[in-house]
C-alpha positions as CSV (number, residue, x, y, z in Angstrom):
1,X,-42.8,-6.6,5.0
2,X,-43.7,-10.1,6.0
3,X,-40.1,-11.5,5.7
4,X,-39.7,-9.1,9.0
5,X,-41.5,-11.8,10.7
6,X,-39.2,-14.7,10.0
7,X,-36.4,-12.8,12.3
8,X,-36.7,-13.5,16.0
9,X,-37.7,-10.6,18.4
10,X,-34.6,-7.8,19.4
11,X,-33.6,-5.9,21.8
12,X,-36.2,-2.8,21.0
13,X,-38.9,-1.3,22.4
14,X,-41.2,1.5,20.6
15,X,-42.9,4.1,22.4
16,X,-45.5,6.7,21.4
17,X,-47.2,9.9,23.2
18,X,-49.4,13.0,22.0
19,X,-47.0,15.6,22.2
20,X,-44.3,13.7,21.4
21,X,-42.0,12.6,24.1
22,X,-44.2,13.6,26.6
23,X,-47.5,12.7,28.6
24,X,-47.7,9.1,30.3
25,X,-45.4,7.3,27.9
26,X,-41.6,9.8,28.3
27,X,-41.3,9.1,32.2
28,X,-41.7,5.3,31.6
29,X,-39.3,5.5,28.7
30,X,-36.7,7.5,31.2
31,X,-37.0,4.4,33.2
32,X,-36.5,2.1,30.6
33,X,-33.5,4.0,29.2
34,X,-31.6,4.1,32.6
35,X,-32.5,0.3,33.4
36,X,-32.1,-1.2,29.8
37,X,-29.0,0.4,28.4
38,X,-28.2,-1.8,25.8
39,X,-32.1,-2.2,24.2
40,X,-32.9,0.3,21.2
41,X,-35.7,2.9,21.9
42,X,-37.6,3.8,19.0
43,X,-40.2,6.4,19.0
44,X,-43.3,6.7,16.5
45,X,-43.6,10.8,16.2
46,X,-46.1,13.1,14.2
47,X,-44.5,16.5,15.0
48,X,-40.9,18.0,15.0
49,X,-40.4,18.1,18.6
50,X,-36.8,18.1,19.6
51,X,-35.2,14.3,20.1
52,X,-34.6,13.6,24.0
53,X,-30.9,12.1,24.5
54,X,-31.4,8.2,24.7
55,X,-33.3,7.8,21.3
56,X,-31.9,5.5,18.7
57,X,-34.9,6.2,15.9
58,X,-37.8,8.3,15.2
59,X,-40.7,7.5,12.4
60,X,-42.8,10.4,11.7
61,X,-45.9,9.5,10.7
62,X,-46.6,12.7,8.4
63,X,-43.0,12.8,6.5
64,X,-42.7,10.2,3.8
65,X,-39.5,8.4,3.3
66,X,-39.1,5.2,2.0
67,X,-36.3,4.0,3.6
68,X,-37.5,4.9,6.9
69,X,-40.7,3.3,6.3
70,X,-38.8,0.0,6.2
71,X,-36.7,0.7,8.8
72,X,-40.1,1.7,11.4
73,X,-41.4,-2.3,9.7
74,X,-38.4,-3.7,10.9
75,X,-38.8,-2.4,14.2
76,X,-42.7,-3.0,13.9
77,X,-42.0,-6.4,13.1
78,X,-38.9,-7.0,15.7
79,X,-39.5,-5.2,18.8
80,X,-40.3,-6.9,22.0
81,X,-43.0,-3.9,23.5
82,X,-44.8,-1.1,22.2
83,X,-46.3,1.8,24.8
84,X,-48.7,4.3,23.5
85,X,-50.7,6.9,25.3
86,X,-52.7,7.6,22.5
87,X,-52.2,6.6,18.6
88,X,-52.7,3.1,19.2
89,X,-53.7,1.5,15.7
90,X,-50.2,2.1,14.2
91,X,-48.6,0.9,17.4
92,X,-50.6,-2.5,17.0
93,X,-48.6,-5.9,17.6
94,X,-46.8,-8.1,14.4
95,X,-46.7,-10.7,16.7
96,X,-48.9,-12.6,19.4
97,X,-45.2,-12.8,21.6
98,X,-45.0,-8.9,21.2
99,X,-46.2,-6.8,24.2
100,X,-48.8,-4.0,23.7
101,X,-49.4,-1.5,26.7
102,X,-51.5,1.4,26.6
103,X,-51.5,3.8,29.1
104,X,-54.0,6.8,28.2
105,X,-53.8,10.1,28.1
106,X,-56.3,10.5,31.0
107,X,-59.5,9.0,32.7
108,X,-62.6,9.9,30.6
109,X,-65.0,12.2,32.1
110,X,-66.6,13.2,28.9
111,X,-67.8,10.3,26.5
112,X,-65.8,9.7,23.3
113,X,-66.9,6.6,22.0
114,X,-68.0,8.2,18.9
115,X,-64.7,9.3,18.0
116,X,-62.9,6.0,17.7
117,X,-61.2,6.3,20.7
118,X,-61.7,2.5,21.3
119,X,-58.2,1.1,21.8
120,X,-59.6,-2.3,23.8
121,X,-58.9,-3.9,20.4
122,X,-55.2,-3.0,19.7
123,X,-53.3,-3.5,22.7
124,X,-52.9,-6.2,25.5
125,X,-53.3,-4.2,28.6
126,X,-54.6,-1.1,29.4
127,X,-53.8,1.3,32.5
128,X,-56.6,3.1,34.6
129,X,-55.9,4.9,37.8
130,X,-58.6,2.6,39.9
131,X,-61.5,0.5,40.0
132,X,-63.8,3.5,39.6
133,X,-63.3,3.7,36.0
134,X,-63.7,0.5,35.0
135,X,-67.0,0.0,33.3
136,X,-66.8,3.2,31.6
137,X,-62.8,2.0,30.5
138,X,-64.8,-0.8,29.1
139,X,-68.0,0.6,27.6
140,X,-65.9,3.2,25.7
141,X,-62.8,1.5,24.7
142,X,-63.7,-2.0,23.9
143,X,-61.4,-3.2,26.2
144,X,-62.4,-6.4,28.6
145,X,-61.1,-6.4,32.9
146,X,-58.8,-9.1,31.8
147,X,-56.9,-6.5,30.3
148,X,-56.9,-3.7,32.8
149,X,-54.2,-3.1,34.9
150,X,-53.8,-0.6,38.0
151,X,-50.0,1.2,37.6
152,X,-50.9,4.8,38.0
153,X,-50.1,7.2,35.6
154,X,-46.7,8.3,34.9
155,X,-46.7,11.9,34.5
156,X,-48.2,12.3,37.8
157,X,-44.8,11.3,39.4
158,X,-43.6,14.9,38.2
159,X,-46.2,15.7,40.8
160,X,-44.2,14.6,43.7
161,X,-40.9,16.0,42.3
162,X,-38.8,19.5,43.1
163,X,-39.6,21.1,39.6
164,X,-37.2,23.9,39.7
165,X,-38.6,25.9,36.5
166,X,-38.9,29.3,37.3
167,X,-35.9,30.2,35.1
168,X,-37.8,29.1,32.1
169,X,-40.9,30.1,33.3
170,X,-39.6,33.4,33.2
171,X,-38.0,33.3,30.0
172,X,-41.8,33.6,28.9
173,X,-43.3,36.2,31.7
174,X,-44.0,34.1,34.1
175,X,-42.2,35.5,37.4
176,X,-43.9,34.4,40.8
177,X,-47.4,32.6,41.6
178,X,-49.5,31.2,39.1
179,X,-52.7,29.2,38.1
180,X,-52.8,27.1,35.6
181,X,-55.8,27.1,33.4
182,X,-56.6,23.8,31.5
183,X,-60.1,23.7,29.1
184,X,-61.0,20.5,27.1
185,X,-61.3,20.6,23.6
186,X,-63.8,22.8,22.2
187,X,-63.1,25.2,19.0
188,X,-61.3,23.1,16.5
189,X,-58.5,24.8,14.4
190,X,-59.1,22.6,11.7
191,X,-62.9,23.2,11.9
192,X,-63.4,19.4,11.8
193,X,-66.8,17.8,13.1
194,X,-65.2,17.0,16.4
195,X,-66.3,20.6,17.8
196,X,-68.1,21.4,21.1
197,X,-69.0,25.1,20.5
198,X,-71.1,27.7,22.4
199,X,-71.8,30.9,21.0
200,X,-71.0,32.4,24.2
201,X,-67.0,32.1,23.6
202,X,-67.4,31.4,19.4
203,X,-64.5,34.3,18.4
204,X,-62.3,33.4,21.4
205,X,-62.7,30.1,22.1
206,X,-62.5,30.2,25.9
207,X,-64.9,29.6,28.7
208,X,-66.3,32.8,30.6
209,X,-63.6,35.1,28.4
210,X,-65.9,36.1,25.5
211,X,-64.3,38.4,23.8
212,X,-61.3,41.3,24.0
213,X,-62.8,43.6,26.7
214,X,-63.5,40.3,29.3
215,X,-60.1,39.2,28.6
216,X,-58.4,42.7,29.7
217,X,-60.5,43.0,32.4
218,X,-59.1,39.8,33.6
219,X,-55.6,40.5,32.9
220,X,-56.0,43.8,35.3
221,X,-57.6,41.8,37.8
222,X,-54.1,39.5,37.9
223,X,-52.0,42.3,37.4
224,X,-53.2,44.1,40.6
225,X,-52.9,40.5,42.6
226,X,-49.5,39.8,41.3
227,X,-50.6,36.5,39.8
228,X,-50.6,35.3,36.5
229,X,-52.6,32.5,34.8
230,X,-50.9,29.7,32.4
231,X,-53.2,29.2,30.0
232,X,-53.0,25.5,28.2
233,X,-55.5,24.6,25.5
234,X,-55.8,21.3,23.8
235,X,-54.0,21.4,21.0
236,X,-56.1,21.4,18.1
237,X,-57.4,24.3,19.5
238,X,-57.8,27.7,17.8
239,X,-56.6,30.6,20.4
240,X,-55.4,32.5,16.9
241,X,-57.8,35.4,18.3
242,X,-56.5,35.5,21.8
243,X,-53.0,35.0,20.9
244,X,-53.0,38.6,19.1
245,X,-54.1,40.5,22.0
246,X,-51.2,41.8,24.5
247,X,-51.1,40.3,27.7
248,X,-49.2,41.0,30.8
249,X,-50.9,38.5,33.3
250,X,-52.0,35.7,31.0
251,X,-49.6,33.3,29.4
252,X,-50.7,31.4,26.6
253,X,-48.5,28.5,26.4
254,X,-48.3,25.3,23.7
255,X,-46.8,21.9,23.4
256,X,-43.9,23.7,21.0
257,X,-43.4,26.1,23.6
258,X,-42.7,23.3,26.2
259,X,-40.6,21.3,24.1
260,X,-38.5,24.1,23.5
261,X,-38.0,24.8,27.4
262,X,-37.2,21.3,27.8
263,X,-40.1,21.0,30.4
264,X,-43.2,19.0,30.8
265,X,-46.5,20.3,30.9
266,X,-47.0,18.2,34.7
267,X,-43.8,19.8,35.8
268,X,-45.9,23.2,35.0
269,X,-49.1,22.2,36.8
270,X,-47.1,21.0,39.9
271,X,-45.7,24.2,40.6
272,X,-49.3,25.9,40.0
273,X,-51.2,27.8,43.2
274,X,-54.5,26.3,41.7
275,X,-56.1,24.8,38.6
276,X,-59.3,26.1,36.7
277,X,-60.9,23.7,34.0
278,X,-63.6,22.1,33.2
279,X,-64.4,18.5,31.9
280,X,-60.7,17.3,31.5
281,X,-59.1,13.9,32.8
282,X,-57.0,16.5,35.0
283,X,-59.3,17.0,37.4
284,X,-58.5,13.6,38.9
285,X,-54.8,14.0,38.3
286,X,-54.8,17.5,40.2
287,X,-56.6,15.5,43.1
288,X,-52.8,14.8,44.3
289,X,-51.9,18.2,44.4
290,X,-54.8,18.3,47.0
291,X,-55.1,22.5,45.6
292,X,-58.4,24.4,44.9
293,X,-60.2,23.6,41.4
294,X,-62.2,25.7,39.6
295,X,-65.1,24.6,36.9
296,X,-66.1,26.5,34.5
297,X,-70.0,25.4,34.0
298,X,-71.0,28.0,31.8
299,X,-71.1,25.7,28.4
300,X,-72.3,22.1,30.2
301,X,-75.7,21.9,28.0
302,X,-73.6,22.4,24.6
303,X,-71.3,19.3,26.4
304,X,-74.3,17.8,27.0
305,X,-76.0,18.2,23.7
306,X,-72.7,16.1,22.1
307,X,-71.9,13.2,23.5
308,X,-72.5,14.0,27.6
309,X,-70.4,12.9,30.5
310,X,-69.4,9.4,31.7
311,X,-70.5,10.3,35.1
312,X,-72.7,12.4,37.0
313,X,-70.5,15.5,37.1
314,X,-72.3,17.6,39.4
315,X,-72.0,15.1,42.0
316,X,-68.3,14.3,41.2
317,X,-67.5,18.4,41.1
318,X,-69.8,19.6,43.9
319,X,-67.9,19.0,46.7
320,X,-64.8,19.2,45.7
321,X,-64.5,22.5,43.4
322,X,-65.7,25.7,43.0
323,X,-68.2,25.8,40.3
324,X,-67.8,29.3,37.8
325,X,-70.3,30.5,35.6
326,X,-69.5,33.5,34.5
327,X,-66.5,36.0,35.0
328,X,-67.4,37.6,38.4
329,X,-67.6,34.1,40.3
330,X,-64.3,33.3,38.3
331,X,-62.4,36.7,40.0
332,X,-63.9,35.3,43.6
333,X,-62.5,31.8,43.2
334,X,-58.8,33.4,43.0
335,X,-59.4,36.0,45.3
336,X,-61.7,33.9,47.8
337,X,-59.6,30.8,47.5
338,X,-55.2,31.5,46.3
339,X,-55.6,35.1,47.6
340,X,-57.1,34.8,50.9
341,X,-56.5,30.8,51.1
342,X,-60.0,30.1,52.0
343,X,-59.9,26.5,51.0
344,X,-62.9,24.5,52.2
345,X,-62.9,21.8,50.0
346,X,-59.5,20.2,50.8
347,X,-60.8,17.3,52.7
348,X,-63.4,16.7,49.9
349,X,-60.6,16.4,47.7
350,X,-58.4,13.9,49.9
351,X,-61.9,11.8,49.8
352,X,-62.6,12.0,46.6
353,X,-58.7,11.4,45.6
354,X,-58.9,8.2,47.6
355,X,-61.4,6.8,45.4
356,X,-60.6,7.2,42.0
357,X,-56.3,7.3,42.3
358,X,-54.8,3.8,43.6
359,X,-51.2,4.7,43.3
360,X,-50.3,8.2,45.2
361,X,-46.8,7.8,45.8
362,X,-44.9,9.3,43.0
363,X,-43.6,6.0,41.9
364,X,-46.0,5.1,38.8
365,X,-43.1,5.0,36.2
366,X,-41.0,2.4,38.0
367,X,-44.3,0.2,38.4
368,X,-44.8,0.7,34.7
369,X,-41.0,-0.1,33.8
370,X,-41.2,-3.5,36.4
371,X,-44.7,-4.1,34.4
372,X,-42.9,-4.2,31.1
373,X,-39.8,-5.5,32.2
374,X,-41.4,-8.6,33.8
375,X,-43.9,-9.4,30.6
376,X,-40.6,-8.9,28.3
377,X,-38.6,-10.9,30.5
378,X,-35.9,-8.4,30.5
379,X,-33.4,-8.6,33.3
């Protein structure tokens, strides 16, 4: 594969995301595509998401064929950028001219350090949303300041953009007002030792909802409000259990069923009355929205027990979310706060969103594209 390098750099540019063609990296290479018409986009894939229009190549990194492992070398070895948001070690440089920029797939609130999420080494710069996360950037990626860089994150321009998705929203039940509800990763559906479980939620893996009874309950509670709930989970989660029980009110919705409506998962949350989570990067994301948050608290000593937080949490969630412990306080956020719009933490959040966001203009992508275009030297 060495003779590769002997050829001078082309005209391509690789890009990588977890989903595929999605997260931080697709909107940048929308950009890219419309400005750079004549470059090759390549894309390093490990599912069978549906190809976007504008793709010259796909490697998938679990489907072995020879002649497309030389062809993904060649463009290893010849392309003039590589943009991850999360598999960074086979997106790594050939060459010291070769750009390598990784934008994340979120800033950290939980520690992760352990599980080799340390992409400092790999690439040449790496994008945080501000200042406020820089020593923890540092501490758990082995990265160094020299190579952070302030662009915003791209799939929070969907966030300023008219998302008209109803008509696939509907398509799977979802007809009128909605929360969307997005937990961190907890029960693993490949039981592997990354695993944060409480045996509170063990045969349902979900916050608050322990088991079937709970989960009707909840689904009455929506019905008789006309809302619904989007329900998101990371995706090595297991939500086998939950996924066999019939639900009017509460939508259960994957990466496969969002590439197959064509939509992203940010297009979803921008069109969502309010979020619940817990200790996921899109807490600080949702800041832009400036809607009510809900935290669901009731498994923060088995969090604690792992690895912890990067940050105080109760002093970063207190003022600025509802904290839920258990299924009652969970039915007052929606009625207290989307039903009768009580919302007293707005201005907390419009503080608190000053301080860890830098860019909040919708325009993240383009600074990203400029960013790549001007380290390229592409015109």
């Amino acid at each position: 594969m060495r003779i590769y390098l002997r050829f001078p750099l082309k005209d391509i540019l690789v890009f990588e995301s977890h989903p595929s063609f999605s997260c931080n990296t697709y909107p940048v290479f929308l950009e890219l595509r419309k400005r750079l018409p004549n470059y090759k986009m390549v894309w390093l894939v490990a599912d069978n998401s549906p190809v976007p229009d504008g793709v010259d190549f796909t490697y998938n990194l679990n489907k072995f064929n020879l002649f497309n492992i030389f062809k993904w070398y060649w463009y290893k070895s010849c392309s003039r950028a590589f943009i991850s948001c999360n598999r960074y070690r086979p997106m790594k440089k050939a060459r010291d001219s070769q750009l390598s920029l990784f934008l994340s797939h979120g800033c950290k609130i939980k520690k992760t350090k352990k599980h080799n999420y340390c992409a400092g080494p790999y690439v040449d710069f790496f994008n945080v949303q501000s200042h406020f996360f820089d020593d923890i950037t540092c501490s758990e990626s082995e990265a160094s300041t020299d190579q952070l860089v302030y662009l915003g994150f791209p799939r929070c321009d969907w966030l300023f953009a008219k998302n008209d998705i109803s008509r696939q929203l509907s398509t799977i039940g979802v007809k009128g007002d909605f929360l969307i509800w997005l937990p961190t990763f907890r029960k693993n559906v490949n039981n592997l030792s990354r695993d944060v479980n409480s045996s509170k939620y063990n045969s349902m893996g979900i916050p608050l909802l322990y088991n079937e009874e709970m989960i009707l309950d909840f689904n009455k509670f929506l019905k008789q409000l006309n809302l619904h709930v989007i329900f998101k989970p990371h995706p090595s989660q297991d939500v086998s259990t939950l996924k066999r029980i019939s639900l009017s009110n509460i939508h259960i919705i994957s990466d496969k069923t969002l590439a197959n409506l064509g939509i992203q998962l940010y297009q979803v949350i921008a069109e969502s009355k309010a979020l619940i989570s817990d200790y996921s990067s899109v807490f600080f994301d949702y800041l832009l929205l400036n809607r009510p948050i809900a935290v669901t608290v009731d498994d923060k000593e088995e969090w604690l027990k792992d690895e912890g937080f990067a940050y105080d949490v109760d002093s970063i969630f207190q003022k600025t979310t509802d904290h839920v412990a258990d299924f009652g306080e969970l039915c007052d956020f929606i009625q207290n706060v989307v039903v009768d719009v009580k919302d007293e933490k707005s201005e907390a959040r419009q503080e608190m969103c000053k301080k860890v966001i830098i860019h909040r203009d919708g325009n993240s992508a383009k600074r990203v594209a400029d960013f790549v275009m001007e380290k390229i030297g592409a015109k």
